[in-house]
DSSP file (Angstrom, degrees, kcal/mol; ACC not computed):
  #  RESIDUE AA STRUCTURE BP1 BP2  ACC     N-H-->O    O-->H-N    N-H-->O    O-->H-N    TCO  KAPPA ALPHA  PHI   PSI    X-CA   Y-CA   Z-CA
    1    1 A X              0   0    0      0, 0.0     0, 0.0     0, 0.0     0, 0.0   0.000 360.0 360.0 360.0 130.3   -1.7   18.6    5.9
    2    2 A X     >  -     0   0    0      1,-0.1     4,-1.5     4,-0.0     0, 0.0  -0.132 360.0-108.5 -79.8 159.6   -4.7   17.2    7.5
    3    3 A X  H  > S+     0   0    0      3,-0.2     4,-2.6     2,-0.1     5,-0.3   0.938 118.2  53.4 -91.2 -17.6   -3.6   14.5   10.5
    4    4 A X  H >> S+     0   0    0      2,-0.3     4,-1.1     3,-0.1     3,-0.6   0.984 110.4  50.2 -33.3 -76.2   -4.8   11.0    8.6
    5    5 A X  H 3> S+     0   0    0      1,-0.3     4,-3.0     2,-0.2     3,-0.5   0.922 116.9  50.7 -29.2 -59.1   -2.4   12.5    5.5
    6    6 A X  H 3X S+     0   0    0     -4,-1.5     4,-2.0     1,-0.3    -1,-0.3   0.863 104.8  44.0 -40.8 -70.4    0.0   12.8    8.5
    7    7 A X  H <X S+     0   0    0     -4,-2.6     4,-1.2    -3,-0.6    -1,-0.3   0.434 112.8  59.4 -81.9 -12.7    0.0    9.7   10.1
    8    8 A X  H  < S+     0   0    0     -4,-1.1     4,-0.4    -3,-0.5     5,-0.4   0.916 104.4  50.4 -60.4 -77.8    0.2    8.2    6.3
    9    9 A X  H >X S+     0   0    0     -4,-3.0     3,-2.6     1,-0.3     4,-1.1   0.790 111.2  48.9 -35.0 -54.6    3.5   10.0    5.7
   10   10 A X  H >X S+     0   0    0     -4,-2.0     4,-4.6     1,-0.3     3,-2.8   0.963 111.3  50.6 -57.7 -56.0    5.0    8.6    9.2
   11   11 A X  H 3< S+     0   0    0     -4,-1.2    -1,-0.3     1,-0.3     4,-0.2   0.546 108.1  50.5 -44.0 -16.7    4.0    5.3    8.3
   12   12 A X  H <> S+     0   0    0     -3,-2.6     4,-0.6    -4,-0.4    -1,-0.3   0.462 118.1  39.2 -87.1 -22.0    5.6    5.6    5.0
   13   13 A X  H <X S+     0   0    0     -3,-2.8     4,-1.8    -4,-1.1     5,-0.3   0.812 114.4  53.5-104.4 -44.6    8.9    6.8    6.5
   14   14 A X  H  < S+     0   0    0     -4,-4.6    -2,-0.2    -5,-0.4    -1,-0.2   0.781 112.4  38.5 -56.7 -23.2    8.7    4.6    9.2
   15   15 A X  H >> S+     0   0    0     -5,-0.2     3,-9.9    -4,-0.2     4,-1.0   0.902 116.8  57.1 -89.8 -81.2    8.2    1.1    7.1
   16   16 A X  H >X S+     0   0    0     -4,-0.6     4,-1.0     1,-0.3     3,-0.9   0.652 111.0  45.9 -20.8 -44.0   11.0    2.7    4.3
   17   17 A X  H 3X S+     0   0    0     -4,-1.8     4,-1.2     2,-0.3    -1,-0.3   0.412 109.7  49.5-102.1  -9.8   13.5    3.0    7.4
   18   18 A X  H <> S+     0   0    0     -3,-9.9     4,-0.6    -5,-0.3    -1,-0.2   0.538 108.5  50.6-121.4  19.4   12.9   -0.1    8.7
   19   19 A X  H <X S+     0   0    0     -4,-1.0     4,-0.8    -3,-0.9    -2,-0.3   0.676 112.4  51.8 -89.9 -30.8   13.5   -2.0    5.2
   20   20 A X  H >X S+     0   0    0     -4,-1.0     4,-2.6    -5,-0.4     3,-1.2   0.992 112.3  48.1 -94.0 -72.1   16.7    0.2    5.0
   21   21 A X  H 3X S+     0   0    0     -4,-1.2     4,-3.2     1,-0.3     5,-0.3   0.897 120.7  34.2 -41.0 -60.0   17.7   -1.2    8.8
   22   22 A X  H 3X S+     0   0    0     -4,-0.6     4,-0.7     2,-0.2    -1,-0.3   0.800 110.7  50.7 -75.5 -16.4   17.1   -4.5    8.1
   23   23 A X  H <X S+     0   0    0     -3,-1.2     4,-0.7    -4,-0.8    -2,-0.2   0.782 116.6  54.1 -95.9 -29.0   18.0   -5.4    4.7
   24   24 A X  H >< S+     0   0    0     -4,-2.6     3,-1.1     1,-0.2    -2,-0.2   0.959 108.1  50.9 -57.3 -46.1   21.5   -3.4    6.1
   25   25 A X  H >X S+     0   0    0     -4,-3.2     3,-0.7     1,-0.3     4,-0.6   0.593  98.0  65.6 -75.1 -22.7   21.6   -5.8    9.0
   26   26 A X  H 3< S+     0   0    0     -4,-0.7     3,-0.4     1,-0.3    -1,-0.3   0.827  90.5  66.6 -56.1 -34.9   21.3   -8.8    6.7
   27   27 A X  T << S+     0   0    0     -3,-1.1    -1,-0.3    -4,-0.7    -2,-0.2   0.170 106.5  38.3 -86.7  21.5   24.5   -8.0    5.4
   28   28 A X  T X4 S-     0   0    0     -3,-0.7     3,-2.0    -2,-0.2    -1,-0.3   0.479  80.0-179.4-140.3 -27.6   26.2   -8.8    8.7
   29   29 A X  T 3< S+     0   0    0     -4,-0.6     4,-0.2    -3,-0.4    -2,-0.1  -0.370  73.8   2.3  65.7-111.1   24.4  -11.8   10.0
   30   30 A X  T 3  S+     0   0    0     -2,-0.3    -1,-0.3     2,-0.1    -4,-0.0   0.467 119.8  90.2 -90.5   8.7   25.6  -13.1   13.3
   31   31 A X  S <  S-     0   0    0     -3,-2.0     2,-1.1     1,-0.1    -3,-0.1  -0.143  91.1 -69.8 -83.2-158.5   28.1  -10.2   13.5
   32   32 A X    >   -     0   0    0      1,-0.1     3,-3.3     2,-0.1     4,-0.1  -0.582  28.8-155.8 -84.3  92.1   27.9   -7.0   14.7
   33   33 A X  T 3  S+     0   0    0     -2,-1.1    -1,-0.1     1,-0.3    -6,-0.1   0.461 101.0  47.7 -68.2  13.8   25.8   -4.4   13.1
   34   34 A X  T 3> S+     0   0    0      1,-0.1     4,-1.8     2,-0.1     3,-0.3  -0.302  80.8 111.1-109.3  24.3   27.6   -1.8   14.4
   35   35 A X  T X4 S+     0   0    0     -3,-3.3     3,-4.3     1,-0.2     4,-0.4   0.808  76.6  55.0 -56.0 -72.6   31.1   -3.4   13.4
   36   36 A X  T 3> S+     0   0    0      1,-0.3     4,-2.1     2,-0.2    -1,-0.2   0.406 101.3  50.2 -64.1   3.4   31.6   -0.9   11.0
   37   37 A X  T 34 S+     0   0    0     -3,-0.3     4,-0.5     2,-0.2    -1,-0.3   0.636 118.5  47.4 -94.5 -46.6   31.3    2.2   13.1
   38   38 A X  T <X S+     0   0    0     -3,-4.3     4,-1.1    -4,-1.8    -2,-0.2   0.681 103.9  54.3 -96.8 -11.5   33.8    0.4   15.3
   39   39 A X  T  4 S+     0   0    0     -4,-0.4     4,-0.2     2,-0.2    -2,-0.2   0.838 116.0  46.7 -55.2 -61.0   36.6   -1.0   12.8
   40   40 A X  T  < S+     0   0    0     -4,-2.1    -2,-0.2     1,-0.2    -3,-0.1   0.472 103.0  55.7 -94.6  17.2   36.7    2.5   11.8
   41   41 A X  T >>>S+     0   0    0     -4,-0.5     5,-1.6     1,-0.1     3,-0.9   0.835 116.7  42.3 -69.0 -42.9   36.9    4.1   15.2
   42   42 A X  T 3<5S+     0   0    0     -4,-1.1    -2,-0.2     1,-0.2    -1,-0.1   0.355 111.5  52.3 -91.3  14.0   39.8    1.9   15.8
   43   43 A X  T 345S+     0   0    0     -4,-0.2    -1,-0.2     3,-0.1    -3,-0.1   0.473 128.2  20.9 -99.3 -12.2   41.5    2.5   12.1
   44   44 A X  T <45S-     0   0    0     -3,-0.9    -2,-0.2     2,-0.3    -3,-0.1   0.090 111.2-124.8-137.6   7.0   41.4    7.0   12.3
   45   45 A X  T  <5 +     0   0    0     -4,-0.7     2,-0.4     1,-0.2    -3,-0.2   0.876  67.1 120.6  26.1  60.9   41.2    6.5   16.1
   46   46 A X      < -     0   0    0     -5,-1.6    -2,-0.3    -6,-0.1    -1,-0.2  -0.881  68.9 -75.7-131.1 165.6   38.0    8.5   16.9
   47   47 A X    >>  -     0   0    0     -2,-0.4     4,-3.2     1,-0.1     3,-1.0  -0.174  34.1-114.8 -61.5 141.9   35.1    7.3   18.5
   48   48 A X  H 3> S+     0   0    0      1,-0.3     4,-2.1     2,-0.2     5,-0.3   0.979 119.2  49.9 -38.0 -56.2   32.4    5.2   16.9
   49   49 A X  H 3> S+     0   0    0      1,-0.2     4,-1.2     2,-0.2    -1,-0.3   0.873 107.1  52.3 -70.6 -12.5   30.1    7.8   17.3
   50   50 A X  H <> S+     0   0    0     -3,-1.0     4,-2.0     2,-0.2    -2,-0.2   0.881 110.4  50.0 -53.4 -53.6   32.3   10.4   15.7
   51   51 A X  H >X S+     0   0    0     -4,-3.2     3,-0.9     1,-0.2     4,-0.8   0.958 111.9  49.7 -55.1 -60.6   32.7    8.0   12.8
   52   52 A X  H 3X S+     0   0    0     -4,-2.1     4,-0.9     2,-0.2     3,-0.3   0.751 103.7  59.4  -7.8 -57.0   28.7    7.8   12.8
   53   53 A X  H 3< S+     0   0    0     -4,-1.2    -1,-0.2    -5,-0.3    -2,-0.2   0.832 103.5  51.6 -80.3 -13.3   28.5   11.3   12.8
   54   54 A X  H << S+     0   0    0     -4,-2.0     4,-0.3    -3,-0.9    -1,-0.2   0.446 109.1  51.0 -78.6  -4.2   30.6   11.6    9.3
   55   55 A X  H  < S+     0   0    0     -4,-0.8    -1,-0.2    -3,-0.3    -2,-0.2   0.515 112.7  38.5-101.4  -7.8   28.6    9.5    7.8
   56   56 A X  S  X S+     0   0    0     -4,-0.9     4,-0.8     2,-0.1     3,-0.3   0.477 100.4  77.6-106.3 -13.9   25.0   11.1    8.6
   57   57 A X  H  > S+     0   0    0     -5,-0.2     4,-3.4     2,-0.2    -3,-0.1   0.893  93.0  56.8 -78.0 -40.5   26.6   14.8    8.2
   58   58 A X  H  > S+     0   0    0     -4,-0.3     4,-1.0     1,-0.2    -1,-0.2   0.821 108.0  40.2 -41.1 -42.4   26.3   14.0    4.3
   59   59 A X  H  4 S+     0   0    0     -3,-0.3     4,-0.5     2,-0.2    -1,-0.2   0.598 116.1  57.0 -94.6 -14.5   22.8   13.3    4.3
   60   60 A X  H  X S+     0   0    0     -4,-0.8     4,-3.3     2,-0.2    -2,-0.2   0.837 105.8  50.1 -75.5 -50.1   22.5   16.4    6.7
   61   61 A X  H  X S+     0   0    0     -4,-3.4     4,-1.9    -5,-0.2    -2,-0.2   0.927 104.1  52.2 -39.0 -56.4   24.0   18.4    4.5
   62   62 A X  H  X S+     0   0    0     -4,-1.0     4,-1.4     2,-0.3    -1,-0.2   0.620 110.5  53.5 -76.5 -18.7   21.9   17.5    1.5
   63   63 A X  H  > S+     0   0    0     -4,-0.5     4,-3.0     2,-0.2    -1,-0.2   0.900 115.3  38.2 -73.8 -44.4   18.8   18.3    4.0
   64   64 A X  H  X S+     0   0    0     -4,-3.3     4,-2.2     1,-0.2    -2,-0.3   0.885 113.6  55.7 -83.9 -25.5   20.3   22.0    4.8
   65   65 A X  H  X S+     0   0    0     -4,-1.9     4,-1.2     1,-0.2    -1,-0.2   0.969 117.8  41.1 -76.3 -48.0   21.6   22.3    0.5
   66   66 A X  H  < S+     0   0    0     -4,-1.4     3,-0.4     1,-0.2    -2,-0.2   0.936 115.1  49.6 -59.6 -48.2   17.3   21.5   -0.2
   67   67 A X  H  < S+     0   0    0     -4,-3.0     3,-0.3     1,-0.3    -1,-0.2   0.892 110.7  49.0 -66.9 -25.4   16.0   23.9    2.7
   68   68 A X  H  < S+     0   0    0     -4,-2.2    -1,-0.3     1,-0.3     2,-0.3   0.782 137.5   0.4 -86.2  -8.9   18.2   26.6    1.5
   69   69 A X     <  -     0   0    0     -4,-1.2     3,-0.5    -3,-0.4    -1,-0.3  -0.796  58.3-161.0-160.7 128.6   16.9   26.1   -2.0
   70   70 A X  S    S+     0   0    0     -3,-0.3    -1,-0.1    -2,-0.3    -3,-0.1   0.888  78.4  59.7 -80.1 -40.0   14.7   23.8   -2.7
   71   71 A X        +     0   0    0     -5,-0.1    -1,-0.2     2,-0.1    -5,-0.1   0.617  67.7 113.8  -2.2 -64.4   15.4   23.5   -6.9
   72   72 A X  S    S-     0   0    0     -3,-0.5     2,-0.6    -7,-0.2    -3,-0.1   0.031  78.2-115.2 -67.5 140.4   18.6   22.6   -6.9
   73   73 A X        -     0   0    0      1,-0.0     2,-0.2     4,-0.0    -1,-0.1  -0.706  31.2-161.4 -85.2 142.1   18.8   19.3   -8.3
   74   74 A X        -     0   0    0     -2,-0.6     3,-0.1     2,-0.1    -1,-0.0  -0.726  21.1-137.4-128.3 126.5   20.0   17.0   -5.8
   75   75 A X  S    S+     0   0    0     -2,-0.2     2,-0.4     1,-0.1    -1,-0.1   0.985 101.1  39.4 -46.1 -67.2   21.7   13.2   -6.7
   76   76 A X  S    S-     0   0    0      1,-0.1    -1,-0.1     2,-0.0    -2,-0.1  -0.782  98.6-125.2-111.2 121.5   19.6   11.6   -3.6
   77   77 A X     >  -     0   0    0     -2,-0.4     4,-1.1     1,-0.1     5,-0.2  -0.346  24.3 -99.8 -82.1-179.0   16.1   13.0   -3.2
   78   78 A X  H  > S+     0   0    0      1,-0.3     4,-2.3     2,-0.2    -1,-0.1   0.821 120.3  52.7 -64.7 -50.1   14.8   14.4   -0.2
   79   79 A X  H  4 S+     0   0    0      2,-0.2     5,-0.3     3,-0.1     4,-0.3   0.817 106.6  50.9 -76.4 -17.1   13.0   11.9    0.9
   80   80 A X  H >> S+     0   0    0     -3,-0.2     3,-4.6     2,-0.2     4,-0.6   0.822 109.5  56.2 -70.1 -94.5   16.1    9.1    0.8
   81   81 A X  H 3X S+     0   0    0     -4,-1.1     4,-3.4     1,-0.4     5,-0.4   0.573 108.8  42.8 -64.1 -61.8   18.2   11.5    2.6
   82   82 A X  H 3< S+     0   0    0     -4,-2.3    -1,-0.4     2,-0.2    -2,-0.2   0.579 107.0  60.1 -60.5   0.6   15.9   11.8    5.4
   83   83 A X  H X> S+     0   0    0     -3,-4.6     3,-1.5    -4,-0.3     4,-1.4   0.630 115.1  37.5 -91.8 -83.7   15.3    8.2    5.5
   84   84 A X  H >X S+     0   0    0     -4,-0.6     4,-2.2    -5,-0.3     3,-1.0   0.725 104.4  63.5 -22.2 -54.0   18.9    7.8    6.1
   85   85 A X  H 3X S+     0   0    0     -4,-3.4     4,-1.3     1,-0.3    -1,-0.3   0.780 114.8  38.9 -72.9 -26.9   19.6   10.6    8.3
   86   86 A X  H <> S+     0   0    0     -3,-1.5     4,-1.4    -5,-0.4    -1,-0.3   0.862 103.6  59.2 -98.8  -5.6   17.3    8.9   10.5
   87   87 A X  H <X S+     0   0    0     -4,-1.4     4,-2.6    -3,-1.0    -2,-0.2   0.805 110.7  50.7 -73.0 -22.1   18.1    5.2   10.1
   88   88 A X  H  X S+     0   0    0     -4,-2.2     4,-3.1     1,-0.2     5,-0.4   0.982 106.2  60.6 -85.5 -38.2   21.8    6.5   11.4
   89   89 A X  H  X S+     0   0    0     -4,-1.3     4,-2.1     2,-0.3    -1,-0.2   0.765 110.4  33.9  -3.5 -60.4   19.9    8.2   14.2
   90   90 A X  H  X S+     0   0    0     -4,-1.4     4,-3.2     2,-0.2     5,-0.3   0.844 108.2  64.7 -87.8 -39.2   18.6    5.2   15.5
   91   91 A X  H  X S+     0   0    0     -4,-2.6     4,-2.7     2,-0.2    -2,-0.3   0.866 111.6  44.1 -48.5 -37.2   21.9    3.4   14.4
   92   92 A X  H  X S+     0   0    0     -4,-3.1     4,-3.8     1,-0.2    -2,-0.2   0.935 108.4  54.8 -60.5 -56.8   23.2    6.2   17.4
   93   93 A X  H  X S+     0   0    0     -4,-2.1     4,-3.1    -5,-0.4     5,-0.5   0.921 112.0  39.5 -48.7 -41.5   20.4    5.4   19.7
   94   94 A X  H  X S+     0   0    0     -4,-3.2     4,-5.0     2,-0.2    -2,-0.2   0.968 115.2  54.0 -84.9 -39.9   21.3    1.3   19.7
   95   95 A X  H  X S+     0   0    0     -4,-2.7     4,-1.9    -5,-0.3     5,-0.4   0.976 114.8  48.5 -33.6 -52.0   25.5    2.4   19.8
   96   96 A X  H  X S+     0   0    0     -4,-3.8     4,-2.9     1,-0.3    -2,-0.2   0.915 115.1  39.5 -44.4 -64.2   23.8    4.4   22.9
   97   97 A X  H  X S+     0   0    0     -4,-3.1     4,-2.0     1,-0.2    -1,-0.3   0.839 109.8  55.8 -53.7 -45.4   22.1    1.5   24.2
   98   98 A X  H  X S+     0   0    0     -4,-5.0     4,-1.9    -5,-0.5    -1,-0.2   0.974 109.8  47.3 -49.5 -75.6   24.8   -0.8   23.6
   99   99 A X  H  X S+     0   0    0     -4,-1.9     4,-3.4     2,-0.2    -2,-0.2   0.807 116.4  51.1 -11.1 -58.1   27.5    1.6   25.9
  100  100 A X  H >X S+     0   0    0     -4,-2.9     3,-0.9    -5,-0.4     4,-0.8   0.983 110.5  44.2 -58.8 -70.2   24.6    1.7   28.6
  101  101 A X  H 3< S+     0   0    0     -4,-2.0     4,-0.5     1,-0.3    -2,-0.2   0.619 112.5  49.9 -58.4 -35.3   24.1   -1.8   28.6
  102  102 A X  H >X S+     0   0    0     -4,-1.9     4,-1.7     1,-0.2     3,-0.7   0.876 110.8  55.0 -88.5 -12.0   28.0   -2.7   28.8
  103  103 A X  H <X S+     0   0    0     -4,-3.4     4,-1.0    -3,-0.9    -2,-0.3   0.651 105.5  48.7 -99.0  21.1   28.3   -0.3   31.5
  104  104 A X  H 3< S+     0   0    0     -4,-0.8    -1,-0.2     2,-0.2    -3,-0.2   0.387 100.5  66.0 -70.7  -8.2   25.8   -1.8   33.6
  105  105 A X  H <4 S+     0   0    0     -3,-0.7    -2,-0.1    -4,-0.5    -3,-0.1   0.826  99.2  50.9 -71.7 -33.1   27.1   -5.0   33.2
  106  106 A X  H  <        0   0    0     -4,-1.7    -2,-0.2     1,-0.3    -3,-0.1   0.997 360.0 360.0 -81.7 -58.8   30.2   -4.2   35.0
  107  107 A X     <        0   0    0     -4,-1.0    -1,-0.3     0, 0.0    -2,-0.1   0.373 360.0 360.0  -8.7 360.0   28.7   -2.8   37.9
């Protein structure tokens, strides 16, 4: 793949993943767009990011079920799954940020 083609593709994933973020984050308004990630740390008692990590291990899965044979028909195509697997990725990254951010406040 040539790097123009390249720099298509990212843009393609990149726009797709940030219609997915936002149009999710509409569905919460002025709350918290990590609420659920934190409801259900404190409903199975694990951590948010634990909870996070059961919900992206599906779509991780479905990456490793394609790589080991690419054929099998799949529910969610390849390219949804990796659009997900990274919108919870970044969904980690702002939990991250959040953490950082409250413990610099108390300092």
């Amino acid at each position: 793949m040539l790097s123009k083609e390249f720099e298509l593709k990212i843009s393609e994933m990149s726009s797709e993943v940030s219609k997915m973020l936002i149009a999710g984050g509409k569905e919460y308004s002025d709350m918290d767009v990590l609420s659920h990630f934190k409801i259900g740390s404190r409903e199975l008692g694990i951590t948010k990011y634990q909870i996070l990590l059961v919900f992206a291990r599906k779509h991780w899965l479905g990456i490793v079920r394609y790589a080991l044979n690419p054929t099998t028909k799949q529910r969610d195509s390849l390219k949804g799954r990796i659009a997900d697997l990274i919108a919870y990725l970044i969904l980690l990254y702002a939990m991250h940020e959040e953490d950082l951010g409250s413990q610099n406040s108390t300092d």
